[in-house]
DRENKOL-950612 format. One line per field, with one value per residue (C-alpha): x, y, z; chain; residue number from 1. Coordinates in nm, 2 decimals, always signed. Layout:
px c(X, ...)
py c(Y, ...)
pz c(Z, ...)
mol c(A, ...)
seq c(NUM, ...)
//
This chain:
px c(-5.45, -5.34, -5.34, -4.97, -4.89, -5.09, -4.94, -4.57, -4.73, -4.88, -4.55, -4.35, -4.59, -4.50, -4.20, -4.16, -4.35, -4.14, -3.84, -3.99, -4.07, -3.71, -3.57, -3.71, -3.66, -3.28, -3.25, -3.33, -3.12, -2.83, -2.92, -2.88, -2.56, -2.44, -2.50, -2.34, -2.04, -1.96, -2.00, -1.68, -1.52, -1.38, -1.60, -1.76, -2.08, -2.27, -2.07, -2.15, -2.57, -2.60, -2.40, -2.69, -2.96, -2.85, -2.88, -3.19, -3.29, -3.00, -3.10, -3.48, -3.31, -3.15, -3.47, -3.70, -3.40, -3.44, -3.83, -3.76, -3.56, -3.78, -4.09, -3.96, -3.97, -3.62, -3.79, -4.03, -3.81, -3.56, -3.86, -4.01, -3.61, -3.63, -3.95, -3.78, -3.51, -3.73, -3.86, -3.52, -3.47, -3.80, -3.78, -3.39, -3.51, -3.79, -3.57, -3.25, -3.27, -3.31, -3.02, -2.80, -2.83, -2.74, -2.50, -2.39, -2.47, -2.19, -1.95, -2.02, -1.95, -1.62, -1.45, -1.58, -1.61, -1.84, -1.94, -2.24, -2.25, -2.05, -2.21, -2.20, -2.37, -2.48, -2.69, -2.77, -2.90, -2.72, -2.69, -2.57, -2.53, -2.72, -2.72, -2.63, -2.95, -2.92, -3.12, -3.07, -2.83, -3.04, -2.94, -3.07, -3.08, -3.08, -3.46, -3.53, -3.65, -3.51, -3.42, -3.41, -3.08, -3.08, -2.72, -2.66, -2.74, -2.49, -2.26, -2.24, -2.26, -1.98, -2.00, -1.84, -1.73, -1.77, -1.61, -1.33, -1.09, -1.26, -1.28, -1.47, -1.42, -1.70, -1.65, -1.85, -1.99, -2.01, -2.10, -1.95, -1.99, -1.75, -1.60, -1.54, -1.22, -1.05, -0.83, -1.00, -1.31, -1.07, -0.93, -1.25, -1.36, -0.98, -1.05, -1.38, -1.25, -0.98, -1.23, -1.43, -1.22, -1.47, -1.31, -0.94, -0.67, -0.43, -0.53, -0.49, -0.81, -0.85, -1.06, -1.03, -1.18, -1.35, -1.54, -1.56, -1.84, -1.92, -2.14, -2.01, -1.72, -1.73, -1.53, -1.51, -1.43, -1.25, -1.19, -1.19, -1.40, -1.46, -1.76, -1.94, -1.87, -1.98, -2.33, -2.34, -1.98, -2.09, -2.45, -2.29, -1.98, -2.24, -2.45, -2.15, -1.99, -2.35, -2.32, -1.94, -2.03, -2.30, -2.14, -1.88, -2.07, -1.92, -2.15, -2.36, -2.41, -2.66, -2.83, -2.84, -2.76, -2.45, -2.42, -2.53, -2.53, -2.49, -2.40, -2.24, -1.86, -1.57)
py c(+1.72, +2.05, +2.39, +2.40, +2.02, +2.12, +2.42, +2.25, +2.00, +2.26, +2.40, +2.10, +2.04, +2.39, +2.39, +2.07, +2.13, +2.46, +2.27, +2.05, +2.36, +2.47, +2.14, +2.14, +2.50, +2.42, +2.10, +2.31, +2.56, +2.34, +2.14, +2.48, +2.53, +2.18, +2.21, +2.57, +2.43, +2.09, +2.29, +2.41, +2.09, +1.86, +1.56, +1.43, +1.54, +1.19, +1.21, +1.56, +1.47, +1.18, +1.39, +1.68, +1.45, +1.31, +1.65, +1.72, +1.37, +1.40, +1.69, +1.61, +1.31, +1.55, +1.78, +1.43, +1.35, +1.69, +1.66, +1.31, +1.48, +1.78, +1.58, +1.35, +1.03, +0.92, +0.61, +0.61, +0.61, +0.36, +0.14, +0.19, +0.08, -0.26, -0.36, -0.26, -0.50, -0.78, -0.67, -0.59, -0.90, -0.91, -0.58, -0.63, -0.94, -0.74, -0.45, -0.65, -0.53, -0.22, -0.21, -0.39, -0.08, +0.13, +0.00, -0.09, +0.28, +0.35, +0.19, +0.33, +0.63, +0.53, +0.31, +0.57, +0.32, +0.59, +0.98, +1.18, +1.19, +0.91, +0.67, +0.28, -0.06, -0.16, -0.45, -0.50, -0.08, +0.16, +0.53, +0.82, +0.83, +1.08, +1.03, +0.75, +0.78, +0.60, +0.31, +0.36, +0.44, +0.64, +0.62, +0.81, +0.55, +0.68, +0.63, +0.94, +0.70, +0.70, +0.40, +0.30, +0.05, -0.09, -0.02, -0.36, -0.46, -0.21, -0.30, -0.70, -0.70, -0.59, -0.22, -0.13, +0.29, +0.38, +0.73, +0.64, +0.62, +0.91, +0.66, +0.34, +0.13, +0.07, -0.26, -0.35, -0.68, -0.66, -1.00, -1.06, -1.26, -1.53, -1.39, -1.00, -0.87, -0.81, -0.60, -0.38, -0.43, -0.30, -0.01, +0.16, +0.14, +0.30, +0.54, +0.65, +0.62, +0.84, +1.08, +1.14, +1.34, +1.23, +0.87, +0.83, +0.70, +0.64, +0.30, +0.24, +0.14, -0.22, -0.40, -0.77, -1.10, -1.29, -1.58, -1.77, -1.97, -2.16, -1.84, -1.56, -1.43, -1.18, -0.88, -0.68, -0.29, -0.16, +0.19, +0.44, +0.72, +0.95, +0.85, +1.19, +1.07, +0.70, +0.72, +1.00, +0.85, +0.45, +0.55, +0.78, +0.48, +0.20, +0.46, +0.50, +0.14, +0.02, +0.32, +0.23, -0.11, -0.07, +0.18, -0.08, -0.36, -0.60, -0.86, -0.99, -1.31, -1.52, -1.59, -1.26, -0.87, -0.72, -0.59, -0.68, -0.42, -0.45, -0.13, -0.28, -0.19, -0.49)
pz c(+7.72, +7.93, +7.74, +7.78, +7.65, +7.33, +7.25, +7.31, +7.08, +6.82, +6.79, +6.76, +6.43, +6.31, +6.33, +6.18, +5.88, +5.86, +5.87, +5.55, +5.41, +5.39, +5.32, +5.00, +4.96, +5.04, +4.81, +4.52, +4.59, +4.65, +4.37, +4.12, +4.34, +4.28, +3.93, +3.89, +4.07, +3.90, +3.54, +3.63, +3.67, +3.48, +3.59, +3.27, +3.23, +3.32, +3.66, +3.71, +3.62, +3.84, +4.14, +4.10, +4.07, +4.46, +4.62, +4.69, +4.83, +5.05, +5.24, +5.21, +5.47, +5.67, +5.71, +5.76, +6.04, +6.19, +6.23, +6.39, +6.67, +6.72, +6.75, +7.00, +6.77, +6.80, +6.97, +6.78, +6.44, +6.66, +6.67, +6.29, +6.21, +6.44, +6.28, +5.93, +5.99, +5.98, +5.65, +5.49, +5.30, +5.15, +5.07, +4.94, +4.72, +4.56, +4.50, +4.36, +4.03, +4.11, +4.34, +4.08, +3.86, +4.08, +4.15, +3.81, +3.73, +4.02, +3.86, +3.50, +3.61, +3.77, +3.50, +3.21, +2.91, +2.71, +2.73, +2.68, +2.29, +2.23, +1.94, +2.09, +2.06, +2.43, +2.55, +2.13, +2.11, +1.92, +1.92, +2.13, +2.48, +2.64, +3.05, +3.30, +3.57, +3.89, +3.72, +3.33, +3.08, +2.82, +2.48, +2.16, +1.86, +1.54, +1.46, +1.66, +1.96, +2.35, +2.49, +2.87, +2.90, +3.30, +3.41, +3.51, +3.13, +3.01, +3.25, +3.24, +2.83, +2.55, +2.50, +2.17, +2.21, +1.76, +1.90, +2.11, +1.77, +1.56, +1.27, +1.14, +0.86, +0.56, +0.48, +0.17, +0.04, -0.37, -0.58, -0.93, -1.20, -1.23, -1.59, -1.39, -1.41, -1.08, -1.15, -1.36, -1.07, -0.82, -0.99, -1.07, -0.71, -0.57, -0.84, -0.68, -0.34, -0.42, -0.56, -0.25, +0.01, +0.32, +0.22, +0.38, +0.24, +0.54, +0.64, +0.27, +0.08, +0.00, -0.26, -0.19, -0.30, +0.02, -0.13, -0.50, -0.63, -0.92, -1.02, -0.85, -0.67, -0.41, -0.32, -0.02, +0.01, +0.31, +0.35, +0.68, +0.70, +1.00, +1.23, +1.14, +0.77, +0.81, +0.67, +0.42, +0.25, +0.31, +0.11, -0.12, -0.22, -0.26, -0.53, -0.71, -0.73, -0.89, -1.10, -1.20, -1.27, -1.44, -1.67, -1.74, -1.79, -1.52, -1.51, -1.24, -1.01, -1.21, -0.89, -0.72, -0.72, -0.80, -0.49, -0.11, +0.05, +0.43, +0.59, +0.85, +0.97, +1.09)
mol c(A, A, A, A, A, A, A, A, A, A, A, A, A, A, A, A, A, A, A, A, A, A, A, A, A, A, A, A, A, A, A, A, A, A, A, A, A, A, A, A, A, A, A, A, A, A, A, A, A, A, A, A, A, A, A, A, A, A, A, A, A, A, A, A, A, A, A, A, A, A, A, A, A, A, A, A, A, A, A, A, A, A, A, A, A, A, A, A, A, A, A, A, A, A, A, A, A, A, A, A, A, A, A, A, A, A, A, A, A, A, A, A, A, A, A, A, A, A, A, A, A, A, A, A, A, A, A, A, A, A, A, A, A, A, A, A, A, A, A, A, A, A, A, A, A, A, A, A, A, A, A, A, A, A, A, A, A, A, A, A, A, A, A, A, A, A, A, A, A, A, A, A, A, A, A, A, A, A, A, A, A, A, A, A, A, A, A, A, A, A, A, A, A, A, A, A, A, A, A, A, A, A, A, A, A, A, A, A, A, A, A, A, A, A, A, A, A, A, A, A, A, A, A, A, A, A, A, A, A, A, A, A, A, A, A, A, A, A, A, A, A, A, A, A, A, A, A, A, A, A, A, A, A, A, A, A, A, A, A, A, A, A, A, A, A, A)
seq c(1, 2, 3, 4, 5, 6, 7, 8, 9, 10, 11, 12, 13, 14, 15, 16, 17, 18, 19, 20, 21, 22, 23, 24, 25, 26, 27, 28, 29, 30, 31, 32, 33, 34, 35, 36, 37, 38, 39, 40, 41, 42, 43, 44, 45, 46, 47, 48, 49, 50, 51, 52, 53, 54, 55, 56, 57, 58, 59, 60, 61, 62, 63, 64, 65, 66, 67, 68, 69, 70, 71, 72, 73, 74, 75, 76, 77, 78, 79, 80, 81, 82, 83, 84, 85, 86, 87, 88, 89, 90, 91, 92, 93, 94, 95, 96, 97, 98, 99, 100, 101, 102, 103, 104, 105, 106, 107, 108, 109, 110, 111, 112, 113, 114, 115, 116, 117, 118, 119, 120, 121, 122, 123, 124, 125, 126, 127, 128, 129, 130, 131, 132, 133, 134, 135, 136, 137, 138, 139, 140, 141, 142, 143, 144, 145, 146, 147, 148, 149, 150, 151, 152, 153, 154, 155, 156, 157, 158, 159, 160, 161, 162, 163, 164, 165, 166, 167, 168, 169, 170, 171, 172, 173, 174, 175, 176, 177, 178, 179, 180, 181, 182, 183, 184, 185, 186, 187, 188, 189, 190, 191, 192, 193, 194, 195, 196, 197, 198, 199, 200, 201, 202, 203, 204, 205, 206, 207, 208, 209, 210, 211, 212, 213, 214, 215, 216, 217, 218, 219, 220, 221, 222, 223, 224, 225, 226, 227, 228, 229, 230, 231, 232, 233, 234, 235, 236, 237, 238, 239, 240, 241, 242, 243, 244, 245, 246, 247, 248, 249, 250, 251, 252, 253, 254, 255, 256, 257, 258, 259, 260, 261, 262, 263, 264, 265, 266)
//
């Protein structure tokens, strides 16, 4: 190789790697930019994430582009892309899933069915959404533990949004003995609900009777709380209904517990 062909060369390299150099410099500079800028928006914050976290790849392209054409490798790269062609599908079929996601993700972020924060039951996981990746929906249960939903599960399953309406209903199984009185049954309870402010009383408060045995009948309790209330007031109403009844003697279900308790809203 002549003196001068290497030194064309040499600085080819150079000023290739310089240009990698200041691609990634760039991308994470435009990536604080992009992030600084969007805050300002109105874009809901799991667009805004997912917009910030395609920056930097995108011009990390650009620079990779860039050294293609200074180095002389458009042929080269023109090439590299023919033999790629022949390997698309199987390189499509072992990457399906993964571009079902994303593309799942994509439309996620379009249609909006949930926010970051929002409490919801996805793909049979609940807990609070925290962030729509390209790949996963992650999701905060309420055991302390992260979970990794793939979009395309989120997307193709029921997603029920608790905080879309600010308010959930406790519904409450509670088993009586046959010779209970009702009404007296169902005034105690209104009388506790009534007594507890977290509990609402527009809907109205129901007490209800759902099922009768030979030994038992049962009773439901339906009364709306606030999600941020849902726990605390459902724990706290199931306490004092065995303490009511209890108190008042209402007997029991021969064959089981006075009360079954579910903690589980309809």
């Amino acid at each position: 190789m002549e003196l001068g062909t290497f030194w064309s060369v040499a600085l080819r390299v150079l000023y290739a790697i310089g240009i990698l150099f200041a691609a990634n410099v760039v991308g994470g500079w435009a990536t604080g930019m992009a992030a600084m800028l969007l805050d300002r928006t109105k874009l809901d914050p799991l667009v805004r994430r997912m917009l910030v976290r395609l920056v930097r790849p995108l011009v990390l392209l650009l620079g990779i582009a860039a050294v293609l054409h200074i180095l002389a490798l458009d042929s080269v790269s023109t090439a590299i892309a023919a033999m790629l062609g022949g390997a698309t599908l199987a390189i499509g079929l072992a990457l399906r899933s993964y571009l079902s996601d994303a593309a799942a993700g994509a439309l996620l972020l379009s249609n909006r069915p949930f926010s970051a924060g929002d409490i919801v039951t996805v793909n049979g996981v609940n807990g609070t959404i925290v962030d729509i990746g390209v790949f996963w929906t992650r999701v905060a249960d309420f055991d302390g533990n992260t979970r990794f939903v793939p979009n395309s599960k989120v997307a193709s399953n029921v997603i029920e949004n608790i905080s879309l309406k600010g308010t959930r209903r406790i519904n409450e199984p509670i088993g009586l003995g046959r010779s209970a009185d009702i009404a007296q049954v169902r005034a105690l309870i209104l009388a506790r609900v009534e007594a507890d402010a977290r509990l609402l009383a527009d809907p109205a408060p129901a007490v209800v009777v759902t099922k009768i045995r030979d030994d038992a009948v049962e009773i439901a309790v339906r009364v709306w709380t606030t999600n941020a209330d849902f726990g605390a007031a459902g724990a706290d109403l199931r306490e004092n209904i065995l303490a009511d009844l209890a108190t008042h003697d209402i007997p029991a279900p021969r064959a089981g517990l006075a009360v079954a308790l579910s903690g589980s809203a309809s």
